[in-house]
Every structure is written in C-alpha cells, then in structure tokens.
N, C-alpha and C positions, 0 to 999 in steps of 0.2 A: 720593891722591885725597880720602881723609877731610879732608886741611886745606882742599881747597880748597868743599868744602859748608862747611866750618866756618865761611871769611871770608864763603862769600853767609850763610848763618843769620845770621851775627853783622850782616851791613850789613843784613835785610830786617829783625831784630829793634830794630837801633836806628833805623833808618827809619820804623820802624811807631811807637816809643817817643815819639819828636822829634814826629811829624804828630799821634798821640794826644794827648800834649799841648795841643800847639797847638792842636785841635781845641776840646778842653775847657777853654782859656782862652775860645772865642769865635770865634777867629778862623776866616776863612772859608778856603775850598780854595786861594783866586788868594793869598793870604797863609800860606799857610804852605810854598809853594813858591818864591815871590817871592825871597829870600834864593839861591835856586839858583838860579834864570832869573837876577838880576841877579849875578851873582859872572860867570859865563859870558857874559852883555852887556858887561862893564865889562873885560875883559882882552881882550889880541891874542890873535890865534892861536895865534899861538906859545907865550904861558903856556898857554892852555887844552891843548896839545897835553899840555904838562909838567905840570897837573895829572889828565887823565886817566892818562897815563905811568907816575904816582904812585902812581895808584890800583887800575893792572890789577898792576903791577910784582911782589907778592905771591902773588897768583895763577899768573900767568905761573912765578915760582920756584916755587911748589909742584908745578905741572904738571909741570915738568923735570923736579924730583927725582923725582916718583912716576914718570918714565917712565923715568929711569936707574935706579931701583929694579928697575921688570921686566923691563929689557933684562938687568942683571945677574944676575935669578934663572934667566932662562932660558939666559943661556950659562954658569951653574954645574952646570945641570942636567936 
C-alpha cells in the first residue's frame, strides 16, 4: 500500500512542480493545462483508452501485490 501513496505523492508533486513553473513563467491557468486537454483532443479513443491503461497500470500491480501480501500472512498465521 506504501507504493501506491508513493506513485500519487510523486504524480501530485510533479504536477504541482510542471504548473509552478508555468505559472512563474507567466503563463496563465487555460495554458498551462492546454498541452493536456489538447493531447486528449487530438487521439482516438482507443489511444486515450491505452494512455490511461499506462498510467493506472502501476498502481493497479501495487494493489495486487499488497493484497497477495495479506492474503498470505493471514493464511500463514
């Protein structure tokens, strides 16, 4: 379960990091999201399905493992 706070910390920290910037270049709120609305505008479905897919996919195997983990401790003991 620890990994899986780790991957949101790590995505809210580089999130915050990327929009900071941006931010203190100038640019305004509809431009420093713009690059994500438009990547998601510009693909079919079907990639967007396979770039979300991508993205939970880590998660999803941490979940697993931490839950074959407690299934195993409790039928050892």
């Amino acid at each position: 379960m620890k990994i899986i706070w780790l991957y949101g910390v790590l995505l809210l920290l580089a999130s915050a990091m990327v929009v900071f910037i941006d931010l203190l270049s100038g640019m305004s709120w509809f431009s420093v999201f713009h690059p994500i609305l438009y990547l998601f505008r510009t693909t079919s479905i079907q990639e967007s399905i396979a770039i979300v897919c991508f993205l939970v996919a880590p998660l999803v195997a941490a979940w697993a493992d931490t839950r074959k983990k407690k299934h195993n401790r409790r039928t050892k003991g």
